[in-house]
C-alpha positions in Angstrom: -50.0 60.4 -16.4 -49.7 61.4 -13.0 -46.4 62.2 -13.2 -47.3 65.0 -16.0 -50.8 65.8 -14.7 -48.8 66.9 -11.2 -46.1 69.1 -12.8 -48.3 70.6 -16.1 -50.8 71.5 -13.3 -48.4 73.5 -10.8 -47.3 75.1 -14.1 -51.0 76.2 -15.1 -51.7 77.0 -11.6 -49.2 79.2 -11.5 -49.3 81.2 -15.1 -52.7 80.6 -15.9 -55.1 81.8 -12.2 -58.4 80.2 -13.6 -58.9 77.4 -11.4 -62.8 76.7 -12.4 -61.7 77.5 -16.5 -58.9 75.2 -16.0 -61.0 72.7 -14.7 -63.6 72.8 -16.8 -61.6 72.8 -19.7 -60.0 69.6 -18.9 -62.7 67.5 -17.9 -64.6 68.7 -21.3 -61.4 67.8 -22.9 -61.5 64.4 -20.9 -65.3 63.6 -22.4 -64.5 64.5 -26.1 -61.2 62.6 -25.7 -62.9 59.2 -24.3 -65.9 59.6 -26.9 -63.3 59.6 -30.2 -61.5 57.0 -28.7 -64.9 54.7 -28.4 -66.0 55.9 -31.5 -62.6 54.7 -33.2 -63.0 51.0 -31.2 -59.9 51.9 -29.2 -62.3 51.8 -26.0 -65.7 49.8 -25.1 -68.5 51.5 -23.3 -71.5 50.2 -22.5 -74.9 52.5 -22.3 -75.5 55.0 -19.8 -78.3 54.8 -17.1 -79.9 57.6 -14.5 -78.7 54.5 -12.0 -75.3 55.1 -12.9 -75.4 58.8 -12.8 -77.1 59.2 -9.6 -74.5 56.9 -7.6 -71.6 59.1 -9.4 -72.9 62.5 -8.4 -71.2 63.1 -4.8 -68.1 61.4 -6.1 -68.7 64.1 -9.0 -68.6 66.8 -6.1 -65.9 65.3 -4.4 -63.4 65.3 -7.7 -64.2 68.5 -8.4 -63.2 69.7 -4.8 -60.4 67.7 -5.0 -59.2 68.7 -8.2 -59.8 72.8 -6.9 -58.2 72.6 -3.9 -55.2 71.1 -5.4 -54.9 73.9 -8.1 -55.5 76.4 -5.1 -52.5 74.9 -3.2 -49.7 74.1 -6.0 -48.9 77.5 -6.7 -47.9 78.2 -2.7 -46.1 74.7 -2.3 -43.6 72.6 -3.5 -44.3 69.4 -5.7 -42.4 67.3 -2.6 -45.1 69.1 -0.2 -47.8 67.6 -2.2 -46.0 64.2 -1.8 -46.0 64.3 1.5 -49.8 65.1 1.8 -50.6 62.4 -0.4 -48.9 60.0 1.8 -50.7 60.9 4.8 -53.7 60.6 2.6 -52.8 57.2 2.4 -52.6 56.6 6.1 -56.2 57.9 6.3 -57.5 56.2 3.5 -56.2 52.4 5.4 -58.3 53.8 8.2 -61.4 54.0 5.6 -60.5 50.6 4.4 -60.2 48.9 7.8 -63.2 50.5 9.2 -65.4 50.7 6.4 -64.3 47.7 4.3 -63.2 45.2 7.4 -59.7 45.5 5.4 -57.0 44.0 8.1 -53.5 45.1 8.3 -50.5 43.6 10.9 -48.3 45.2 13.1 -45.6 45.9 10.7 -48.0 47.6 8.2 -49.1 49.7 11.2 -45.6 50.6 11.9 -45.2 51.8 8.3 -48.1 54.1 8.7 -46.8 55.1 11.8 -43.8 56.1 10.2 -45.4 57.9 7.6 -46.8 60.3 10.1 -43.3 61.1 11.3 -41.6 61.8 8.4 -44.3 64.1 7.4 -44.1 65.7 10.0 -40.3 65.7 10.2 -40.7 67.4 6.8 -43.3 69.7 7.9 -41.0 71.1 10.5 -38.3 72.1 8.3 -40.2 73.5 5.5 -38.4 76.0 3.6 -41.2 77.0 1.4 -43.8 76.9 3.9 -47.1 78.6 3.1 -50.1 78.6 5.4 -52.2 79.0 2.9 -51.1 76.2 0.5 -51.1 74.0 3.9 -54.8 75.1 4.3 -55.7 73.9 0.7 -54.1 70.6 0.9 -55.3 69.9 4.1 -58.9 70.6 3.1 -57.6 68.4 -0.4 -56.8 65.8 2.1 -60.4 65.4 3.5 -61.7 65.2 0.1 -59.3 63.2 -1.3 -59.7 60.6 1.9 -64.0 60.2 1.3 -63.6 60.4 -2.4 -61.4 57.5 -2.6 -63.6 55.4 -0.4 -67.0 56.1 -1.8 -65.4 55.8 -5.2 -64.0 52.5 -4.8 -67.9 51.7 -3.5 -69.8 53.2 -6.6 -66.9 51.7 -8.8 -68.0 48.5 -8.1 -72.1 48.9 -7.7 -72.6 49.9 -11.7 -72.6 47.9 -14.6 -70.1 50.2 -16.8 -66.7 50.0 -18.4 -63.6 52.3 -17.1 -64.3 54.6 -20.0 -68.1 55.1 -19.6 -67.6 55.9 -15.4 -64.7 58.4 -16.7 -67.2 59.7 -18.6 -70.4 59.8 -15.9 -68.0 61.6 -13.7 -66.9 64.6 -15.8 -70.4 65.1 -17.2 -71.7 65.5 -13.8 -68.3 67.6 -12.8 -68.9 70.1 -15.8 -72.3 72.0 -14.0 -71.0 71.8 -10.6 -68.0 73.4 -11.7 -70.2 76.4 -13.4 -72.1 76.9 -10.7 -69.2 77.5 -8.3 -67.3 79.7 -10.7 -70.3 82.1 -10.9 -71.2 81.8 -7.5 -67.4 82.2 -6.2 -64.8 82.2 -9.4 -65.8 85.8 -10.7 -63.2 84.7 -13.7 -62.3 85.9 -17.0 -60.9 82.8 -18.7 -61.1 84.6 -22.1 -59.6 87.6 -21.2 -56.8 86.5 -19.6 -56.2 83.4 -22.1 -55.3 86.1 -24.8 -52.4 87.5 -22.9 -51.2 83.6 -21.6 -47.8 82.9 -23.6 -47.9 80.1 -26.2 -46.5 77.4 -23.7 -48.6 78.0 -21.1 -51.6 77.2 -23.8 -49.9 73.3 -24.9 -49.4 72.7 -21.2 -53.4 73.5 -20.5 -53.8 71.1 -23.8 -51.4 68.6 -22.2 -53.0 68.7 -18.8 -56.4 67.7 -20.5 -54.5 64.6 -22.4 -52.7 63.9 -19.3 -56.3 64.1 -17.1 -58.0 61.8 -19.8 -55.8 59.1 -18.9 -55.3 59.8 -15.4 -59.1 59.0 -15.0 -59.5 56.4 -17.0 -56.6 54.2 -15.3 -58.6 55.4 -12.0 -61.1 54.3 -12.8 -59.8 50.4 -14.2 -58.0 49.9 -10.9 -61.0 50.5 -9.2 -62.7 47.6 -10.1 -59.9 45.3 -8.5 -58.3 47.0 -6.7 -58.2 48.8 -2.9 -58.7 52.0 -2.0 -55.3 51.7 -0.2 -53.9 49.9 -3.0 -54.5 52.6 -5.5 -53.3 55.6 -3.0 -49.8 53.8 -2.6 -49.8 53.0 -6.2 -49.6 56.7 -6.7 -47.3 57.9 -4.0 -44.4 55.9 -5.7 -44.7 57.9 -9.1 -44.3 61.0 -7.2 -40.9 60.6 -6.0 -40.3 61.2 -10.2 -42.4 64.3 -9.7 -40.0 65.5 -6.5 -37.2 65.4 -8.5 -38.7 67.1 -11.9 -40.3 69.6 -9.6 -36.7 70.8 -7.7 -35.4 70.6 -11.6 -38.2 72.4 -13.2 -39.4 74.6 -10.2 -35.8 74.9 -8.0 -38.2 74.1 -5.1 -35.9 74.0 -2.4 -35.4 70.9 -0.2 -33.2 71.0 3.1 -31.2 68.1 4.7 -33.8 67.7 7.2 -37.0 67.4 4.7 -35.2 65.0 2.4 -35.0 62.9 5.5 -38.8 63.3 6.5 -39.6 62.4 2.6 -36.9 59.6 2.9 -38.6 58.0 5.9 -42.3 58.7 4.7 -41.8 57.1 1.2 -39.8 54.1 2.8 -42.6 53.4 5.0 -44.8 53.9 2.0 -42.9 51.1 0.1 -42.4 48.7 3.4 -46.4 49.6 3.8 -47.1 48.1 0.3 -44.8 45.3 0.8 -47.1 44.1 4.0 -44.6 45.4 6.0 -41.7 42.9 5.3 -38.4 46.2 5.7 -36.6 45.1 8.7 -36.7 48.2 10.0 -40.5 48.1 10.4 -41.1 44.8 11.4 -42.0 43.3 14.9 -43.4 45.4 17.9 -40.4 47.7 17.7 -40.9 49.3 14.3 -42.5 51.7 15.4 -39.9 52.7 18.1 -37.9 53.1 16.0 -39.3 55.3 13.6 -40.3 57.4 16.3 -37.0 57.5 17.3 -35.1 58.5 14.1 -38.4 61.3 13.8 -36.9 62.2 16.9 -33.3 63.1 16.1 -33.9 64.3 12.3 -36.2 66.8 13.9 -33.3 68.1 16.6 
């Protein structure tokens, strides 16, 4: 799902410019979706409460900032520049989890993050599709992204509701605040411009609401077990599919020196979700050494 959400996005995003329509479209589509499938006892969900909906309301504005942000930026960047954001997403979101949840990691997990800071900015460097303003938006999705996942993972735990019912909470409450800033700032014409959109650009904005349904909704079950850490590597992984449909679908172009930065910042990302165990990482060192190879993949 995040494979296909990732690649059916930066295709809307780029054929279809109606960010808040887009958005609002597939979180409506996201409700209806989840409500058939309880109703045909595919799904459980228990009943809602104002508790529930008041301690989902800033993740509510967080998701929706997320979710803008990232269609601002993936028509100006690569899918592989996205990939490299979210890993350094994950390096900030450990930080959440060891200051805000006491969550304790060793040396060689600190050299992997380490590491994932140097290939990103290894790939940064050599950039041939660089953009400042698609930089700008995922920098800003980056913030977002970072306090979403950690007050998520807190509300995700504090209510009495099933995966289904908190995907549902959080696009309800998404759907007004995502009115409210398109009149305020969209000025779109979703209509308008929907009659001159070619036919495929249409079942991708169809897909991208099937694809969102169960994005959220798998979201929303780790969440209940599992880290906020946990569930940002979980999702780097799947990318690396996305890298090579994007340069496929896309021809983004990648040069010698950014496959290296993506290479070392998705290794790190694996040796960070193994607790560190790649020899390359481990002991006092690791994070020489990365600093090291940073150092002559950037010359």
């Amino acid at each position: 799902s995040s494979i296909a959400m990732v690649l059916l996005n930066k295709y809307c995003a780029a054929s279809f410019r109606q960010p808040f329509s887009l958005l609002g479209f597939q979180n409506t589509m996201t409700i209806l979706l989840n409500l058939m499938m309880v109703k045909l006892g595919i799904f459980e969900m228990k009943s809602f409460t104002r508790e529930q909906f008041r301690m989902f309301l800033i993740p509510s504005v967080l998701f929706v900032g997320a979710l803008l942000t990232s269609l601002k930026a993936l028509p100006l960047v690569s899918v592989s520049t996205t990939v490299i954001f979210r890993a350094l997403t994950t390096c900030l979101i450990a930080t959440g989890d060891f200051f805000v949840f006491r969550k304790r990691f060793n040396n060689a997990e600190l050299g992997c993050l380490g590491a994932v800071v140097v290939g990103a900015f290894v790939y940064a460097a050599h950039d041939l599709s660089f953009d400042g303003n698609g930089y700008t938006w995922l920098t800003v999705n980056v913030g977002i992204l970072v306090a979403s996942a950690l007050y998520e993972k807190h509300a995700i735990v504090s209510v009495d509701q099933t995966p289904v019912g908190i995907s549902c909470v959080q696009n309800v409450l998404s759907i007004p605040i995502i009115v409210v800033f398109g009149m305020l700032v969209g000025h779109e014409h979703p209509l308008q411009t929907l009659e001159t959109t070619g036919t495929e650009t249409r079942v991708a904005m169809l897909l991208t609401g099937v694809a969102g349904c169960s994005l959220s909704i798998a979201s929303m079950s780790l969440g209940k077990f599992a880290s906020a850490t946990a569930i940002s590597l979980a999702g780097n992984f799947n990318r690396v599919v996305s890298i090579m449909a994007g340069a496929a679908l896309f021809s983004d172009p990648l040069s010698l020196a950014q496959a290296a930065g993506l290479s070392i910042s998705m290794t790190a990302i694996y040796g960070f979700s193994q607790g560190g165990k790649l020899p390359v990482f481990s002991g006092r060192k690791g994070l020489l050494r990365v600093l090291a190879l940073g150092t002559v993949t950037s010359a």
